[in-house]
C-alpha positions in Angstrom: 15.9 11.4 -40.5 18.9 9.1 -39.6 20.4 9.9 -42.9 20.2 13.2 -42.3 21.2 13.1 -39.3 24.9 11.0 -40.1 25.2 13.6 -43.1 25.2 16.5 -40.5 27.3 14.5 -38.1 30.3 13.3 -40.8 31.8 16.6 -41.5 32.5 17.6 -37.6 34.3 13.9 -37.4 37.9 13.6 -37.6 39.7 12.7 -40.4 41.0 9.4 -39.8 37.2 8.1 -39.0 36.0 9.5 -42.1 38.9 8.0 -44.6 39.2 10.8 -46.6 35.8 12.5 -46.6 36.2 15.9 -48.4 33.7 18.3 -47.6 34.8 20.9 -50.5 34.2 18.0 -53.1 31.3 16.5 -51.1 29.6 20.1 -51.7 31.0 20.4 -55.6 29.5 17.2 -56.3 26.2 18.0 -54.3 26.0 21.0 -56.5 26.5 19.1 -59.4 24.2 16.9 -59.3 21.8 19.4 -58.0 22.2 21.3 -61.3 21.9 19.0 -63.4 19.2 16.7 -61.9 16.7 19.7 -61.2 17.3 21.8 -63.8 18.5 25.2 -62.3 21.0 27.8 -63.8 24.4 28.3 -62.4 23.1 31.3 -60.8 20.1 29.7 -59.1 22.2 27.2 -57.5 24.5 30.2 -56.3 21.5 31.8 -54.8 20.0 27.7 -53.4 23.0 26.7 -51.6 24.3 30.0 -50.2 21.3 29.4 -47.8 21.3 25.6 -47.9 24.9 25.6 -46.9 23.5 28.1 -44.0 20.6 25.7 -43.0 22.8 22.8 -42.8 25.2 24.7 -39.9 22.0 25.4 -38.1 21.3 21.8 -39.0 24.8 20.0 -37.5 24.7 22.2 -34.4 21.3 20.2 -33.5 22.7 16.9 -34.7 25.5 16.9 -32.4 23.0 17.5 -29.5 21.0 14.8 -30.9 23.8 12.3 -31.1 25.1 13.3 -27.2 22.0 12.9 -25.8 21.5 8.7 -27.1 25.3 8.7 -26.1 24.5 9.4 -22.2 23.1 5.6 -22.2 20.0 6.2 -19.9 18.9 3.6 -17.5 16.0 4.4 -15.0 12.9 5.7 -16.0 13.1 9.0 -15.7 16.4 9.0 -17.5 15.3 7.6 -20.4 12.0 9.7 -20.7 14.2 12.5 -20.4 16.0 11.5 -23.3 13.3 10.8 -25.7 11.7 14.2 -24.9 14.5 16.2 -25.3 15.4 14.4 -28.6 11.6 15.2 -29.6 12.3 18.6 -28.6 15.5 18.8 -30.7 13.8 17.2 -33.9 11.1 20.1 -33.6 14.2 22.8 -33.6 15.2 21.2 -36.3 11.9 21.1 -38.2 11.6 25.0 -37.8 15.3 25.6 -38.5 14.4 23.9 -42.1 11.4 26.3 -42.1 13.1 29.0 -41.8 15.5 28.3 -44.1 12.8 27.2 -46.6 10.7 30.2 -46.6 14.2 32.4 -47.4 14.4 30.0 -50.5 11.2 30.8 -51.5 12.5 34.5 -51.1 15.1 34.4 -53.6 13.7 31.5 -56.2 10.1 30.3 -56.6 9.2 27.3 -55.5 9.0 25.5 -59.0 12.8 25.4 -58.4 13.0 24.7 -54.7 11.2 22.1 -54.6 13.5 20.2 -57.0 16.8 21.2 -55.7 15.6 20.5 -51.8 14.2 16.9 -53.3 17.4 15.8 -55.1 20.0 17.5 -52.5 18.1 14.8 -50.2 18.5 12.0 -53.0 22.1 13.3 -53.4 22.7 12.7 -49.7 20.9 9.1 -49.7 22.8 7.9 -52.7 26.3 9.3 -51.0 25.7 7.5 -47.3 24.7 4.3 -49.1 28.3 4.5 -50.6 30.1 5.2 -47.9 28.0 2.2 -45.7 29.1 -0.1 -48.5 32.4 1.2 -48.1 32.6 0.8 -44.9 31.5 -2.8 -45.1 34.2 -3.8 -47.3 33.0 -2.7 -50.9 35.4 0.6 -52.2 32.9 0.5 -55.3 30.2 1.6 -53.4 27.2 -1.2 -54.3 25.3 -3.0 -52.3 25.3 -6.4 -52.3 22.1 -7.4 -50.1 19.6 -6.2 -52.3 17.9 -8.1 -55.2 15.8 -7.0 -58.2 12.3 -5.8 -57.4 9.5 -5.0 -60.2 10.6 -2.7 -63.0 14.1 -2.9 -62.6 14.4 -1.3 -58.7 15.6 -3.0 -55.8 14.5 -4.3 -53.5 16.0 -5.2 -49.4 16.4 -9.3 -49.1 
C-alpha cells in the first residue's frame, strides 16, 4: 500500500524533488511492459489504461489526503485516533474507487486479461520505486545493494 501510495503521490510533486521524473515516459514504459509482460494487443492496452489512467486520478486525489493527514503530527489522544480513523476511512475509498474501476475493466476485456495487466502494472510500479529509492540513496543504476542471494536465485533483505 505504501508503494502505491508514493506512486500516486510522485507525479503531483515538483520538479526539482522528483529529478526529472517524466510522467509521459513513466506511462510509455508502464505500457510497455504491460504489453509485453501480460500478453495483450495494442488495442487491449488502449482500452486497459484509458480506465487505469482514470482510476489512478481518483487514486492520487485520496493519496494526497492520505499523506496530509500523517503530516498534521497528532499528539493527544483524541488527535491521533482521529487520524488513524480517517486514514482507515480513506483506504476504504480507495478500495471501492479500485472496484469501481475494476468492474468497468471487466466491461470492456475479460478478466483473463485484467488480471494480468492489473498484476504486472503493480510489479511495474514496484520495480520503478525500487529504482528511484536506490537512486535516491546514491546508486543512478538503480540496484540495490542490501540485499543478498536467497534460494533459487531471488533475493533476499540482509
Amino acid at each position: 500500500m505504501t508503494i502505491v501510495l508514493l506512486f500516486g503521490i510522485l507525479p503531483l510533486l515538483p520538479a526539482q524533488q522528483n529529478k526529472g521524473f517524466d510522467i509521459k515516459t513513466y506511462k510509455a514504459e508502464l505500457q510497455a511492459y504491460v504489453i509485453k509482460h501480460a500478453g495483450i494487443t495494442e488495442a487491449e492496452a488502449q482500452k486497459f489504461f484509458a480506465i487505469y489512467g482514470e482510476m489512478r486520478q481518483e487514486e492520487r486525489k485520496l493519496f494526497s489526503k492520505i499523506g496530509e493527514g500523517w503530516k498534521q503530527k497528532p499528539s493527544t489522544e483524541e488527535e491521533c485516533r482521529k487520524a488513524i480513523l480517517e486514514k482507515d476511512e480513506r483506504e476504504i475509498q480507495l478500495k471501492k474507487i479500485q472496484q469501481q474501476y475494476h468492474l468497468k475493466m471487466l466491461k470492456v476485456l475479460p478478466a483473463t486479461k485484467v488480471m494480468p495487466c492489473l498484476f504486472f502494472s503493480e510489479k511495474f510500479d514496484r520495480k520503478k520505486f525500487r529504482e528511484m529509492s536506490a537512486r535516491r540513496k546514491g546508486d543512478s543504476k538503480g540496484h540495490n545493494h542490501n540485499v543478498k542471494e536467497g534460494k533459487n536465485g531471488r533475493h533476499a533483505n540482509k
